[in-house]
C-alpha positions, 0 to 999 in steps of 0.5 A: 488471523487476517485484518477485516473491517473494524480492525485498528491497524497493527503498530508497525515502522515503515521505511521511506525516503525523505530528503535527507536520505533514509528514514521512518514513518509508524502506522499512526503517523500515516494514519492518525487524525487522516484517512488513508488508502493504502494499498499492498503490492508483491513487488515493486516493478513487478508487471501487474505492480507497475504497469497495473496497480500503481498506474490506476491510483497514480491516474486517480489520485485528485479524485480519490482525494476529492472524496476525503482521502487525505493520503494515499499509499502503497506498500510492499516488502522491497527495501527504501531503496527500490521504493524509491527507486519505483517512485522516481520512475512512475512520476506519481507527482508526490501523490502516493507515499512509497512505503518499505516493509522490510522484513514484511513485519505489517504484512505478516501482522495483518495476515496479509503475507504471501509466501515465501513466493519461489519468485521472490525468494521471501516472504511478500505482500498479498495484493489488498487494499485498504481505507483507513479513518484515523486508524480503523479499516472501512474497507479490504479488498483482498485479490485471489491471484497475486496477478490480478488488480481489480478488488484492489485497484483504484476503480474499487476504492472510487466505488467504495469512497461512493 
């Protein structure tokens, strides 16, 4: 079943990177007391990913946190290794948390798995996007083609926040 609005995120671990190397973040710690946009991609470096998505929240990141979002995220099914590696090379200046689901454990929780895609090989993320109050969804955004941004992008999420 897929997560709509009202829906308390499933508990999951991602991974992210910290200065000391690999490590962990729940669900409640993104989330508890903060509202978080949170938006999922099939793959980092991907052409609509990269060159589409990230750009438009990485563009956006003052205004959206101008309208009361605390945290902005992004997660896909790659390791830590290629999200940060992603990070690093989209210089969103601190302003989005990277976030690996692995073994797409949260995905596949929200019912939001896409696959497994031949391209990719395994299981991966639907393209969504997500705005959470301390936990609990007010808004999804669901794209109909893994290539398109634009129920999911930035623009969308500003319109929301509205």
């Amino acid at each position: 079943m897929t997560i709509k609005v009202g829906d308390r995120l499933p508990e999951a671990t991602f991974k992210i990177m910290t200065s000391d190397g690999p490590g962990e973040m729940s669900v409640s710690d993104l989330t508890g007391g903060k509202t978080v946009v949170l938006f999922g991609v099939p793959g980092a470096f991907t052409p609509t990913c990269h060159m589409n998505h990230l750009p438009g929240f990485v563009e956006h990141a003052d205004t959206l946190k101008s309208k009361g979002v605390d945290t902005i995220a992004v997660v896909s099914v790659n390791d830590v290794f290629v999200m940060d590696a992603w990070e690093k090379a989209s210089k969103t200046g601190g302003n989005i948390q990277f976030l690996a689901d692995t073994g797409a454990e949260f995905v596949e929780a929200m019912g939001l798995g896409l696959g497994p895609a031949p391209i990719f090989g395994h299981v991966r993320s639907q393209r969504f996007a997500l705005v959470a109050k301390d936990g609990e969804v007010t808004f999804l955004a669901v794209e109909e083609s893994p290539g398109e941004a634009t129920k999911t992008g930035a623009a969308a999420i500003l319109e929301a926040l509205s």
